[in-house]
Structure formats: C-alpha cells, structure tokens
C-alpha positions as CSV (number, residue, x, y, z in Angstrom):
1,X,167.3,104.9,95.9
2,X,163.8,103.5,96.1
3,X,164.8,100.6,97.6
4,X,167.0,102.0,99.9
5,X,163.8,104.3,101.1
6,X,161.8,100.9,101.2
7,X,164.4,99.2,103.1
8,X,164.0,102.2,105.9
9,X,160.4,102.3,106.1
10,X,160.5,98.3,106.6
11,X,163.1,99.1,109.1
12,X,161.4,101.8,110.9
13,X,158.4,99.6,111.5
14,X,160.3,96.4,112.3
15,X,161.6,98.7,115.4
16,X,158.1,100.5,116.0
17,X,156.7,96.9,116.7
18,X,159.9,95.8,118.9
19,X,159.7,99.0,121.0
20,X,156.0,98.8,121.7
21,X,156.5,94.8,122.4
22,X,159.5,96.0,124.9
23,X,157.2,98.3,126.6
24,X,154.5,95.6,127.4
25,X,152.0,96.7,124.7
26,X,150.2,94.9,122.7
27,X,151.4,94.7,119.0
28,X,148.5,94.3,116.0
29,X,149.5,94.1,112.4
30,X,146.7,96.3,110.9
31,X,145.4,94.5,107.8
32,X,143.6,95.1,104.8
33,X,141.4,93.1,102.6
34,X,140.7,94.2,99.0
35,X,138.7,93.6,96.6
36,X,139.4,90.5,94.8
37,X,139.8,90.4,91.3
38,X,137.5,88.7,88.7
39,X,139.6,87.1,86.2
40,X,137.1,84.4,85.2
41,X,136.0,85.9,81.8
42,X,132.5,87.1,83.2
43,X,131.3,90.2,84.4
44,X,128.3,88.7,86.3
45,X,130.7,87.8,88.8
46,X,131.9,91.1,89.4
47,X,130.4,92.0,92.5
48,X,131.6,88.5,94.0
49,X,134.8,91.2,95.3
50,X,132.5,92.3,97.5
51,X,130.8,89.3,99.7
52,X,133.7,87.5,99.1
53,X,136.4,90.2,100.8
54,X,133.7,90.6,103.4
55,X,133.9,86.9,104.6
56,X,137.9,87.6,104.7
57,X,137.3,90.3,106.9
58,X,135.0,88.8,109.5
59,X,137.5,85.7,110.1
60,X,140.2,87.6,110.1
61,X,138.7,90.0,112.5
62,X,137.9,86.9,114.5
63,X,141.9,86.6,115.2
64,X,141.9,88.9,118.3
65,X,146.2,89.5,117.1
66,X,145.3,91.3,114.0
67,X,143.6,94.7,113.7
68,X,141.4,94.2,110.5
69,X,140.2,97.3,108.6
70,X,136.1,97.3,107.6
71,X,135.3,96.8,104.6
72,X,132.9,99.9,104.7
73,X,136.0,102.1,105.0
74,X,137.8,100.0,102.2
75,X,134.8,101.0,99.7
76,X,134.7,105.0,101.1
77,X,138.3,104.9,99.7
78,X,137.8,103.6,96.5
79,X,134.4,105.9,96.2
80,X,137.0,108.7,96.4
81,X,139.7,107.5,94.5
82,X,137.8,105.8,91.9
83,X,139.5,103.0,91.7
84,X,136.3,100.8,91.2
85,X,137.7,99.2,88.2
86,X,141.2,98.7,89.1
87,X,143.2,95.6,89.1
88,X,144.1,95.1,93.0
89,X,146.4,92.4,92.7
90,X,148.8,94.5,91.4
91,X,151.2,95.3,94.8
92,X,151.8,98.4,93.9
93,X,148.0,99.3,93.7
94,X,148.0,97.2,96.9
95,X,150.4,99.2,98.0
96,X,148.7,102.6,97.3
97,X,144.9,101.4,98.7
98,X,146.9,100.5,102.0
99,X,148.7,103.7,102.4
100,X,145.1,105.2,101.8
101,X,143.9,103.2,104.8
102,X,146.5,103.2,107.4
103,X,146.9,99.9,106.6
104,X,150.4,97.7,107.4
105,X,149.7,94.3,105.1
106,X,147.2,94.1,102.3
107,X,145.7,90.6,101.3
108,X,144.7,91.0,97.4
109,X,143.5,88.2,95.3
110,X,141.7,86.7,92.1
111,X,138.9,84.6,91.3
112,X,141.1,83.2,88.4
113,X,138.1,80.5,87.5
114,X,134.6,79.4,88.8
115,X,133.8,76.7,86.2
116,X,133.9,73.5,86.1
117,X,136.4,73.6,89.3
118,X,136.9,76.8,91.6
119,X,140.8,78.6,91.6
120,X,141.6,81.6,93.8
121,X,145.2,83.1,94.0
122,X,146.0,85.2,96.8
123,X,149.1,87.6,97.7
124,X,149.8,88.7,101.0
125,X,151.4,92.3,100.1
126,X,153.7,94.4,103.0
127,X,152.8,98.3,102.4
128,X,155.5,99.8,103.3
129,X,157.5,98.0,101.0
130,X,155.0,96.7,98.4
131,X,157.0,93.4,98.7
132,X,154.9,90.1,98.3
133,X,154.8,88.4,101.5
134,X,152.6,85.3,100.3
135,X,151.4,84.0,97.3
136,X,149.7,81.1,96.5
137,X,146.7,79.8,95.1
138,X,143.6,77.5,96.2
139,X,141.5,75.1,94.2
140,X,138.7,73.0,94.8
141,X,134.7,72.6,93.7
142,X,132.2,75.3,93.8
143,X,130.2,74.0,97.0
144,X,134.1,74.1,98.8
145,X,133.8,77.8,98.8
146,X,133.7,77.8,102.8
147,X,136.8,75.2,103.1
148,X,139.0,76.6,100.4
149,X,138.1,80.4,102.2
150,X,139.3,79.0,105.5
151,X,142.7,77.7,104.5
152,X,143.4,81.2,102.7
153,X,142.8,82.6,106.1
154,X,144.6,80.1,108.0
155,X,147.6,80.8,105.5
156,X,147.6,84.2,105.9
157,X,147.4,84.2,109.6
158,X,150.2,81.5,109.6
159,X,152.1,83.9,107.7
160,X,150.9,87.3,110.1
161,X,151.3,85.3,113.4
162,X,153.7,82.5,113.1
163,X,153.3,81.5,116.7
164,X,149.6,81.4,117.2
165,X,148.5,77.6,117.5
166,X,144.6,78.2,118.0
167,X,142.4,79.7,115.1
168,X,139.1,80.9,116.8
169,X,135.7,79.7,115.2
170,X,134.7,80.9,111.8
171,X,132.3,83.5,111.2
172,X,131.6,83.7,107.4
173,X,130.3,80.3,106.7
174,X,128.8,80.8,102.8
175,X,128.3,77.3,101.8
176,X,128.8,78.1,97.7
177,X,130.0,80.2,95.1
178,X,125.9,81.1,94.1
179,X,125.1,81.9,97.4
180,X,127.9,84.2,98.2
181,X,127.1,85.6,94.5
182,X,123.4,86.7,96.0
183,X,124.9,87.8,99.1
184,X,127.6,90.0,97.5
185,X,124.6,91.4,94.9
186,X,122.5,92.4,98.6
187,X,126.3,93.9,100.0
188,X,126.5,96.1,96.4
189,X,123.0,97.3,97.0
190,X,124.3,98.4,100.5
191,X,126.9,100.2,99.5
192,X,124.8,102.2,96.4
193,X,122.2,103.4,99.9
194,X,119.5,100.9,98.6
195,X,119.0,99.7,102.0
196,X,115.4,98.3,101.6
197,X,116.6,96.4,98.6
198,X,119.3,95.3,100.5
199,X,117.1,94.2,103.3
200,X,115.3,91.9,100.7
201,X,118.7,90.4,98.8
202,X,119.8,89.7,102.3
203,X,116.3,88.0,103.4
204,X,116.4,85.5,100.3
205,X,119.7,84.4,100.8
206,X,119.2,83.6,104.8
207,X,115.9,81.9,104.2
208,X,118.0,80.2,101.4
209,X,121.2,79.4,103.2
210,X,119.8,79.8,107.1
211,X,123.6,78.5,108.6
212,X,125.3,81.3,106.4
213,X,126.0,83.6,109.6
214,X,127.4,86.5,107.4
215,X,124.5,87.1,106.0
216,X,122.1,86.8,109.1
217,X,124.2,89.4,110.5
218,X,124.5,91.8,107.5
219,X,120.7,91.5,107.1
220,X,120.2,91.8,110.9
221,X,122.7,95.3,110.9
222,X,120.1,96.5,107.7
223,X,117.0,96.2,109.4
224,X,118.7,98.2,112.4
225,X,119.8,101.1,109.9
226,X,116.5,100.8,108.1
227,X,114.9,101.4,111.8
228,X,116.8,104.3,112.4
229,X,116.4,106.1,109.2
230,X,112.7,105.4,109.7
231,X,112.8,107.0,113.5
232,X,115.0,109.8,111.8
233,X,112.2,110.3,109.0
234,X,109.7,110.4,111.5
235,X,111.2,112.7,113.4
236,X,111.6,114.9,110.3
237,X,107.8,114.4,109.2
238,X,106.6,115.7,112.9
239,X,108.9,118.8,112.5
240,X,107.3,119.1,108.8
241,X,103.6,118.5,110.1
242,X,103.7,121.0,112.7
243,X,105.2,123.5,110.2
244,X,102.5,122.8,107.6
245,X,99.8,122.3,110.4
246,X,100.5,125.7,112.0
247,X,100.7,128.0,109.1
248,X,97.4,126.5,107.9
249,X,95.6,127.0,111.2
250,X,97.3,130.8,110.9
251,X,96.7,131.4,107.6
252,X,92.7,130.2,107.5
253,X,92.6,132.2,111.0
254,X,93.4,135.5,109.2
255,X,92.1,134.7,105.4
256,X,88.4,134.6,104.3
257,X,87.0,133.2,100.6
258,X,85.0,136.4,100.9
259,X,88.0,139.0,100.3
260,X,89.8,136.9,98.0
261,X,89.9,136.5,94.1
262,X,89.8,133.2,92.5
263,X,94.1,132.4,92.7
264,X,93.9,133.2,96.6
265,X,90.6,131.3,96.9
266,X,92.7,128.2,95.3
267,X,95.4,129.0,97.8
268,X,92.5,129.2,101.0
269,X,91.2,125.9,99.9
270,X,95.0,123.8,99.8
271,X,95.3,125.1,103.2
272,X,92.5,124.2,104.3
273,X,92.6,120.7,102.6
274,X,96.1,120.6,104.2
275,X,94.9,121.5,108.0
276,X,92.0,118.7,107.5
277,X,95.1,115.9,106.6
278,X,97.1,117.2,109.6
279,X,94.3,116.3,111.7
280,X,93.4,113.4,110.5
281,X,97.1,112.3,110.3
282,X,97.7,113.3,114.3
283,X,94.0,110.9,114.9
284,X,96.1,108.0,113.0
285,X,98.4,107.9,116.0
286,X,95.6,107.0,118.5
287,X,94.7,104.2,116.3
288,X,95.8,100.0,116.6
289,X,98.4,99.6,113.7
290,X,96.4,96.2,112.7
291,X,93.1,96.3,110.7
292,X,90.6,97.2,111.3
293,X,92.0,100.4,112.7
294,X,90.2,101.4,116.1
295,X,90.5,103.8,118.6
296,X,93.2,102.3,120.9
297,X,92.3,101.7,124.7
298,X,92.8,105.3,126.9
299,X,93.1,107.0,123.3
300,X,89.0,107.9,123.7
301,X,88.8,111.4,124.6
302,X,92.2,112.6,122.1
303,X,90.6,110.7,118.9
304,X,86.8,112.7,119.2
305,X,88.9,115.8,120.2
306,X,90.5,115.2,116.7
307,X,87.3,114.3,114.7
308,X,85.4,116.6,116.2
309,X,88.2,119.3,115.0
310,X,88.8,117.8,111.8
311,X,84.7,117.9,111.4
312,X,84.8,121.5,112.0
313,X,87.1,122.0,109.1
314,X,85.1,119.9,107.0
315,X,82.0,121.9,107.4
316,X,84.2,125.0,106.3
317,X,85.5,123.5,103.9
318,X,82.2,122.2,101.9
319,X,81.0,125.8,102.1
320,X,84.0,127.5,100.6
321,X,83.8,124.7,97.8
322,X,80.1,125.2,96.9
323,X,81.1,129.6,97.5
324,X,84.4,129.1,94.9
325,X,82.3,126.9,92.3
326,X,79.7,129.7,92.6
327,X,81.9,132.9,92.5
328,X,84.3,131.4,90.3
329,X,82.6,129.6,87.4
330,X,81.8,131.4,83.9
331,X,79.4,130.9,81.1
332,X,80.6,131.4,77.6
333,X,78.3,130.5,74.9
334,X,76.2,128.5,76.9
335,X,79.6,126.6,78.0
336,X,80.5,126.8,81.6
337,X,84.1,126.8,82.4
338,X,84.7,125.6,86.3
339,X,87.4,128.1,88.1
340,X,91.1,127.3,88.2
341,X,91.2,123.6,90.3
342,X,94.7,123.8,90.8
343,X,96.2,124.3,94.1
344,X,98.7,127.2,94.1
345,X,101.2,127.1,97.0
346,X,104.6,129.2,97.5
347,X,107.2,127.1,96.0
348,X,109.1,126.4,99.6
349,X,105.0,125.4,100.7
350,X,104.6,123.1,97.8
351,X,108.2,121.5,98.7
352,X,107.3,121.0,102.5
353,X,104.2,119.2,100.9
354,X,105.6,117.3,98.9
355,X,108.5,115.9,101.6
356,X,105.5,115.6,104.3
357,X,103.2,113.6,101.9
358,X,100.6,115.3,101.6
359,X,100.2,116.0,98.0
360,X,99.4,116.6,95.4
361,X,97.1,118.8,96.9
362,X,93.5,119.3,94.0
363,X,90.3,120.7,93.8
364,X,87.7,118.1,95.2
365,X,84.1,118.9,93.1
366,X,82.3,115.9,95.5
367,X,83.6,117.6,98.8
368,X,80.0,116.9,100.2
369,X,80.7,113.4,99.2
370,X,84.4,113.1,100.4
371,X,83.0,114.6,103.9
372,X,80.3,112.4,104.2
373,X,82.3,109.4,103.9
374,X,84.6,110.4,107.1
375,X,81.5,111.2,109.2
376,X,79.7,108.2,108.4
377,X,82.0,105.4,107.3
378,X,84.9,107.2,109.3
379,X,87.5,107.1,105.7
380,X,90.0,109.7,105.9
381,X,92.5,111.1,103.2
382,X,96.1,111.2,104.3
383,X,97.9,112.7,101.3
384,X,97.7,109.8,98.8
385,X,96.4,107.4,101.1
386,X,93.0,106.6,102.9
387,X,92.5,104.6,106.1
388,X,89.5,104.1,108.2
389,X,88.9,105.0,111.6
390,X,86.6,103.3,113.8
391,X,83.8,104.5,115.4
392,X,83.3,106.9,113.2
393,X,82.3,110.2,114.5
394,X,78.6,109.7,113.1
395,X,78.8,106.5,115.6
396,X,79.5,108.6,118.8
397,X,77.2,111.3,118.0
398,X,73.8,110.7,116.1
399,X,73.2,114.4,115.0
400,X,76.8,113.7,112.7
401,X,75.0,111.2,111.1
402,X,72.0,113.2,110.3
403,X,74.6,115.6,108.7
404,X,76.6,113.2,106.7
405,X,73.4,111.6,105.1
406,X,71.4,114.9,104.5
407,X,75.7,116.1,103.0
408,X,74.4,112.6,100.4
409,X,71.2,114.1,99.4
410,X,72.3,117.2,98.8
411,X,75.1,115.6,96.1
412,X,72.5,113.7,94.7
413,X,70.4,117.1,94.0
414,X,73.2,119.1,93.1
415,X,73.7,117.5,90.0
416,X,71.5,119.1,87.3
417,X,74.0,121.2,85.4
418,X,76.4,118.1,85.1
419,X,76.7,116.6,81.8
420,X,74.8,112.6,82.0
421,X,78.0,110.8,82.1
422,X,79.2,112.9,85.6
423,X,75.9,113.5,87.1
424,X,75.5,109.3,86.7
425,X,79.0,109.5,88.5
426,X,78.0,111.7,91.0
427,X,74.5,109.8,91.9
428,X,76.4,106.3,91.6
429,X,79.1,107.2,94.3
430,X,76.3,109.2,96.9
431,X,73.6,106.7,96.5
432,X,76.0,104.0,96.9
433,X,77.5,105.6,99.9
434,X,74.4,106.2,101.7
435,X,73.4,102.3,101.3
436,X,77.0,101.3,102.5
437,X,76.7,103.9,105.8
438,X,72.9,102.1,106.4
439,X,74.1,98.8,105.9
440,X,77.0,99.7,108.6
441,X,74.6,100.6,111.0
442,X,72.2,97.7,110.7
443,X,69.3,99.5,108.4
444,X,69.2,97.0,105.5
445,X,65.7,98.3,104.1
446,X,66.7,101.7,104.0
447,X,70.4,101.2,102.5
448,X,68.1,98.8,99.8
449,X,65.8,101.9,99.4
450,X,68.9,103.9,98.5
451,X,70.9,101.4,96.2
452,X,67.1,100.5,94.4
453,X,66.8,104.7,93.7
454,X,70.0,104.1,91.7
455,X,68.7,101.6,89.7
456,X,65.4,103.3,89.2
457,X,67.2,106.3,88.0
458,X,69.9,105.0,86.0
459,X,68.6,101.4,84.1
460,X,70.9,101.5,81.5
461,X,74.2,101.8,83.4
462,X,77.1,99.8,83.6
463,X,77.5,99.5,87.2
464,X,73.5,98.3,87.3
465,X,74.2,94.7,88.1
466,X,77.0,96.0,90.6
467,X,74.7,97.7,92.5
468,X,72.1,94.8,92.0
469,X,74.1,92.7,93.5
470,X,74.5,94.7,96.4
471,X,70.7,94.4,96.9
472,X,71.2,90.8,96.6
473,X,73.8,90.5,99.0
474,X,72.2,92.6,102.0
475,X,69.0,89.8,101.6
476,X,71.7,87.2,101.6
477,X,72.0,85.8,97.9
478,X,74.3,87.7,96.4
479,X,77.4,86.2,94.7
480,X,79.8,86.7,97.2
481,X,78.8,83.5,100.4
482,X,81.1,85.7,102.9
483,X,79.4,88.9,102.5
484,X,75.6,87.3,102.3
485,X,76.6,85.3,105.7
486,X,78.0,88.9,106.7
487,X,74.4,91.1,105.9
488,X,72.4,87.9,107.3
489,X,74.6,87.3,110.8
490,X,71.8,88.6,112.6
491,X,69.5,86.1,111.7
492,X,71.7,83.6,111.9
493,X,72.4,84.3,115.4
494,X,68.9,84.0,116.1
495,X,68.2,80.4,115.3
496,X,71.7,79.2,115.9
497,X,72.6,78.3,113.1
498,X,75.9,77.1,113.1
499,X,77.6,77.7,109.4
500,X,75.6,81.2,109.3
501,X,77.2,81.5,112.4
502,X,80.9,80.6,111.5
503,X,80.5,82.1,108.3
504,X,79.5,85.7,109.2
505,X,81.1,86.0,112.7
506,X,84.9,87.6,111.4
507,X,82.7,89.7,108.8
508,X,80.3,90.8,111.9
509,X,83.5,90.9,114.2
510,X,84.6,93.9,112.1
511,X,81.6,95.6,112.1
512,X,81.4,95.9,115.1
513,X,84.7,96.8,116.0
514,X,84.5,99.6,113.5
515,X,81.2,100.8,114.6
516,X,81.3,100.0,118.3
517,X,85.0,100.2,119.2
518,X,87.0,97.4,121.3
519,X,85.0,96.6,123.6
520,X,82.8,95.0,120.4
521,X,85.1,92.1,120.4
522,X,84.5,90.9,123.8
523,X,80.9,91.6,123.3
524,X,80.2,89.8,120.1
525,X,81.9,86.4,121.9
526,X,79.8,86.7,125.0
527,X,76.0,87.4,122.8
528,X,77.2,84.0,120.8
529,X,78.1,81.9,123.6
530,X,75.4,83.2,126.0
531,X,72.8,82.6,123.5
532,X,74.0,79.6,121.5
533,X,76.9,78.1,123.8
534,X,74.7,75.3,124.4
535,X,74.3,74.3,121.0
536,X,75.4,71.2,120.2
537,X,76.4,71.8,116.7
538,X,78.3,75.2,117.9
539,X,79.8,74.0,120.7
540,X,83.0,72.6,119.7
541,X,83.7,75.9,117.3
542,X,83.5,78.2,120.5
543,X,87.2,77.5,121.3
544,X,88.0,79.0,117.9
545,X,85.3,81.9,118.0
546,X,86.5,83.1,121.8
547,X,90.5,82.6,120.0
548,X,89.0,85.4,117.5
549,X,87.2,87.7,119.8
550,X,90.6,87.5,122.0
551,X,93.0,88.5,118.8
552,X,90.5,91.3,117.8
553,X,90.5,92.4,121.2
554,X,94.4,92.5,121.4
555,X,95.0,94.1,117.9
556,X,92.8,96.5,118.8
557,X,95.1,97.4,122.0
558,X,92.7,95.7,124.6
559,X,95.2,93.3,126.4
560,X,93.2,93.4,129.7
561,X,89.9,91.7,127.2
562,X,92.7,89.0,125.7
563,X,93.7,87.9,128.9
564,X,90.4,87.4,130.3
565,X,88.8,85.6,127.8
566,X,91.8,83.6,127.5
567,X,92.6,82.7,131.1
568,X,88.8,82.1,131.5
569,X,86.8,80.3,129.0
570,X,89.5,79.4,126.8
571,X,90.7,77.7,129.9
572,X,86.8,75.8,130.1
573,X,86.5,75.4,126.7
574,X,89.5,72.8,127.1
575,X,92.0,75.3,126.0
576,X,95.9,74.9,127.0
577,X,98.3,77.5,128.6
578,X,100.9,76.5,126.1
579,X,98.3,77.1,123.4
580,X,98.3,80.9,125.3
581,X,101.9,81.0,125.4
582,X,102.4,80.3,121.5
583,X,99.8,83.4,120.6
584,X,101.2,85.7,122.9
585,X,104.4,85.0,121.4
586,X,104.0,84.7,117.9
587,X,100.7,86.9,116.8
588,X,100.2,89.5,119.9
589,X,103.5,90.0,121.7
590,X,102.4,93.1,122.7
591,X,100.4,91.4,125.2
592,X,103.2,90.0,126.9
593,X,103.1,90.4,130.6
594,X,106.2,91.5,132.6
595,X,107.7,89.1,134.7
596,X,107.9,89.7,138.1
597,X,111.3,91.2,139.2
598,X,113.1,88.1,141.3
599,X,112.9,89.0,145.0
C-alpha cells in the first residue's frame, strides 16, 4: 500500500509538470539542500554542514531552471523540529525535511573523510517518493574543495535538467576545506543572532581568501542587517530619550528638594542627573563624529542653546547636592553617616534607563567638580561614557569661566570634614583641573600656580611627581617631547623654529579646534605660513601642515575650508589634483562634490 500511494504521488506530479509545460509555463523543480553529514570522526567539523550547503545553494540558485530553497528557511525548520542532530542522509529524513519545505528533490550528503584526501557522497532524494535519484561520491585533496563542489553540482543539475548544455558561472568559489571551515563557523554565528561576531568571522575569512565571493557577499548582507538593527535601535533610543527627557523636565518642574524627605530627594536628584544626560546627549548630535569633537558648521546657535540649558541644570543641580549633603547627613558618636547615595527610580523608570544607557544612575559627592569640568574643559557624561565638546561653553562666554573656576575653589575649601585620604582626592582632582582649564586657554603661570599649590599642600603624595611633571611639561621639559612641543608651540612659532614647529602643530591643532571651533584649523595654517612660510627650513613641510589644517577642517564638518586650502595653496605648494582626489576618496568622502547633472 505504501508504495502504491508513492507511486500516485510520483504520478500526480509527473502530470502537474506536463500540464503546466502544455500550458506554456514555465516548469522549476523546487530543490532543497541539507545539511551535510559529518562522518569524519570529528566534531570540529560539524558546522562545515553549514558553509558547505550554503555554497550548494548559491550555484544551484545560479541555474535559472531550478527554484532553490534558502538555506535561512532550511535552518527555521530544523529550529522547530529540532532536528539539529539528525542524520540527513537518511531519505526518509530527506524525505520528511522536504515535505517540511515545500520542497520537490532534496540533495543530502556526507563529508565521509577530510584527511589525508577529501571524500564527499551525495544522494539526490525525490520527496514525494523518498526514492534515491542519484548517488555517488567525490574525492580529491583538501585545496580541490571548489572543483570537487562544482562537479556535485554539475551532476546534480545533469540529473534535474538533462537537456540543459550551459552551466552559468559559479558563485561559491571557497578555495579549501579551512577556509570554508571559518566561513561556516561566521554562517553558525549568523544563525545563533550574533551578527557582530559574525561580521568579524566573515571579515577574516575575506581579508584571508579575498576571491571567495560567498563570503564577500554573506559579510556584505551582515553589515546591511547590522545597519538596520542599528537605525532600528536608534530609533528606539529617541522614542526612549524623549520619554526619559520629558518626565524629568515634568517631574523637576513640579518637585522641590525643599518639600521632600531624603528617599524623594534621591529620586529629585536621578532626575535631574537624567535631564542633564538628555541634554548633553541631544548637543552630541550637533557634533563632527571624528575627534576632536566640535561644533559642526550651521550647528552654532542649537549646540549654546543646549549648553546653555544643560548649564542651567547644572547650577541646580550643585545646589540640591550641597542642600541633600546638608539636610541629609547625621552625626553618631562623632561619626558622620552621608544620606542614602543611591538613586531610587520606579522599576519601569529604572528599566527605561537601563535600555536608554543612561545608568547606573549615583550620587556624585564632587558635583562642583564634575560641573566645572563641562564648563571649562567642555567633558560631558553620557551614561557610562564621557566625550568632549568643543568650545566649551566657558570659551563662548567668559563670565562661565569665572563660574567653573571659582565652582574649583570652592571644592578645594570644602574639604575639611573629609578624612586625609579623600580630602587629598578631592584637592588632587580640583587643583589639577584648574591647571588643565588654564593651560587650555593659554595661562601657563597661573595653571603652574595651581598644580605648585598641590604640591605645597600635599609633599608626601603619590601623585607628587605626576603633577611635577606637569609643571615640567607646561615649561617644556617634561618627559613626554609631544606634550613639551605642545605647551611651548607658541614660542616656537615665534622664532620659526622648525621641529618646535612640526612637533607641536597637531597638539596645537587640537587646541585650538577645541577651544576656538573650526574655523581654528584654517587659522592656525594661515598664522604659520604667513609668519614663517618663508623659512627656508619650513618651507618644504607646509605641503604637509596645510594637508593637516585641510583634514581638521573637514572632520570637523568644514568642507567649504578643505577645498579652499586645497585648491589654493596646496595647488602652490606643488600639490597634485590626483593627490586631492585620493583624500577626498579615501579619508574625507564626505567632502565629495556632486557632479554636475549631464545637460
């Protein structure tokens, strides 16, 4: 009887395919390629199944007479049947994975050995039937891989299409068993969603094998699905970010530390920690991706609406600090216990904070520090990362930076009641600050003044030659030749001197940039050249100081500065278009300018 039923089914589909053929359609054995077995002995060759049936599938799917199934749907299947294990040689579990598919043929196989020679068997199974249309086997060495591949798929295409003459142009291409081993480990990592992981298998094994076409195209279709689940995530994190920024902005609106005991005071604070990160989050838009991160071109007037906001909060926040330590903090036997530093949230707040990245959300004891360093060194805190703004809002208005420094003092005073291990701390970080913020702004006396206080204060400590050598450095002796010719550029500049020059100008390039803004890098080029252009020691470097004024410029979002200094002096300075060309294709594409549309 079962044959019988087996006989009918082959029957039925014998006539399906004549009565479509009769009505002028076109007729496609749908085929399916499974896993091959691993009957080699080891397990590390396991996932071989996996690259190796997705090299079937692409050349068959090259054959435009044969509907191929994808391998993706292959491995859903088995995901739900669980037949990860199985042996799928075996035509009736051929037979039942086919069904499962819609599938009309099956192609099975085995990897029956990889050393010293290379043996594959294959079977060619009909579904319907579970008879064995084909079976034969292939041998050869391991670096054959690609030839023995293509005469399985020229047999089983003989065998599907017995009249087709022409084979189209293989697709697959792995040149060896080792390199279709690494491929099929980045195609397992694919299908267990470790699609970064994936992306770096995949890179290896193009960089490794560059003509294996599979793999540039699996790698090429994981960076597109790692793209879109990064737009997706984005798009996820806005909706989050508004959430998160709105109810803070609500909830600090309607909520002062005043009326509130020392669990909602905790809860006033993460809000307004929260509403600080949003804003400084929404000014990292209007910043150039590269370092040193700079207000873009046009992005002016949104980036000092943001800092100015984000200062506003900032100033609240360093009073509600100071008001909780105060309020909060009990004495107990001449012990003082500090008031609860945990942030308490709603648990559905603390999960939208933990999915936007902005935890874990703690009590900062140096706010006046932590505030101080955005206003003056323009550092922000972005959940569990910093990044650095440029200017700073203590460059574009001068009373911010008479804030942030006197925000420094007042650490350094506050620090009586600490025990001398933190109040060393505490002194350290301000002191060191306030010398790094001078420094920044071109006031080496002062920020040696500052750094010098430290030492005066604290000569036993174990960050004294740290700071020593800081003092060193801004008189241009320190350790460190890069930062000395950084702190002493200004000199330099004034006698010409050419290694000063070349040593300090990317270390004054950034300086500037951060302090000044874009335009700085166009600047900095045209103070050298105008003053020391004629220098006969400095001359031939200018080509490669204008190329770095020029890449600043364009990192920083200032196309309009790139091409001018490029298409100007560079062009003087015995530059070359094609030298043009090469950096606007392969370091600031972004720069690119539209062709004109042909007439």
């Amino acid at each position: 009887m079962p044959r019988l039923l087996a006989l009918a089914l082959s029957l039925l589909f014998a006539l399906s395919l004549s009565a479509q053929a009769a009505e002028g359609g076109d007729v496609k054995p749908v085929v399916a390629v499974l896993y091959f077995d691993n009957n080699t002995g080891k397990p590390s060759f396991d996932v071989l199944r996996k690259g190796f049936a997705d090299m079937m599938v692409t050349d068959l799917a090259a054959v435009r007479q044969i509907q191929v199934v994808e391998r993706e749907k292959l491995q859903k299947l088995l995901d739900e049947l669980k037949l990860q294990k199985n042996e799928y040689f075996n035509p009736k579990t051929a037979q039942r994975i086919g069904q499962g598919i819609g599938a009309q043929f099956a192609v099975a196989g085995s990897l029956q050995a990889i050393d010293p020679a290379l043996r594959i068997d294959i079977r060619l199974v009909e579904i319907a039937t579970g008879k064995v249309l084909l079976a034969e086997k292939v041998t050869g060495k391991k670096n054959q891989l690609f030839d023995l591949q293509q005469q399985l798929v020229g047999r089983f295409v003989k065998a599907l299409l017995p009249k087709l003459d022409q084979f189209p142009k293989p697709r697959s291409r792995a040149p060896d068993v080792d390199t279709l081993l690494s491929y099929s480990k980045g195609i397992d990592l694919v299908d267990q969603g470790k699609l970064q992981e994936a992306s770096v298998q995949l890179a290896s094994v193009v960089s490794q094998a560059p003509t294996f076409l599979l793999a540039r195209e699996r790698h090429e279709e994981i960076l597109s699905r790692l793209k879109q689940a990064q737009e997706r995530r984005a798009e996820t994190l806005t909706d989050l970010d508004e959430l998160l920024g709105q109810k803070a902005e609500r909830f600090l609106q309607e909520k002062t530390l005043a009326g509130l005991d020392e669990k909602e005071g905790s809860t006033l604070l993460a809000w307004r920690i929260i509403r600080m990160q949003y804003l400084a989050r929404k000014l990292r838009l209007h910043l150039s991706p590269k370092h040193p991160h700079i207000v873009m071109p046009g992005h002016e007037p949104q980036a000092l609406a943001l800092m100015q906001r984000w200062h506003e909060q900032a100033q609240a926040f360093v009073r509600e600090s100071t008001e909780y330590v105060q309020r909060f903090t009990r004495e107990a036997n001449g012990v003082r216990f500090l008031p609860n530093t945990s942030m308490e949230l709603s648990p559905e707040d603390e999960e939208h904070v933990r999915q936007a990245k902005y935890g874990p959300l703690r009590f900062d004891d140096e706010a006046r520090i932590t505030v101080a360093e955005a206003l003056l060194m323009g550092q922000f805190e972005d959940g569990n990362e910093r990044f650095v703004a440029g200017p700073s809002l203590s460059d574009l208005e001068p009373s911010v930076e008479e804030e942030g420094f006197r925000l420094l003092e007042e650490a350094v005073e506050d620090t009586s009641a600490l025990t001398p291990q933190l109040r060393e701390h505490r002194v350290r970080r301000a002191l060191d600050l306030h010398g790094d913020a001078l420094m920044r702004k071109g006031r080496t006396e002062e920020a040696i003044a500052r750094w010098q206080r430290f030492l005066d204060l604290f000569p036993t400590s174990s960050q004294f030659n740290f700071i020593s050598n800081k003092i060193k450095t801004a008189l241009g002796v320190g350790s460190n030749a890069y930062d000395n010719s950084g702190a002493t550029f200004a000199q330099q500049l004034e006698t010409c001197d050419k290694n000063g020059i070349l040593q300090g100008y990317s270390h004054e390039m950034s300086r500037r940039l951060l302090t000044r803004g874009y335009k700085a890098a166009r600047e900095l080029f045209v103070e050298v050249d105008t003053r020391c252009g004629e220098s006969k020691e400095l001359k031939s470097f200018l080509r490669s100081l204008l190329t770095t004024a020029a890449m600043s410029a364009a990192n920083a979002g200032d196309c309009a500065t790139f091409h001018e200094l490029m298409t100007t002096r560079f062009l003087a300075l015995h530059g070359s278009q094609s030298e043009i060309a090469g950096y606007l294709k392969n370091y600031v594409p972004q720069c690119k300018k539209e062709e004109p549309a042909a007439p």
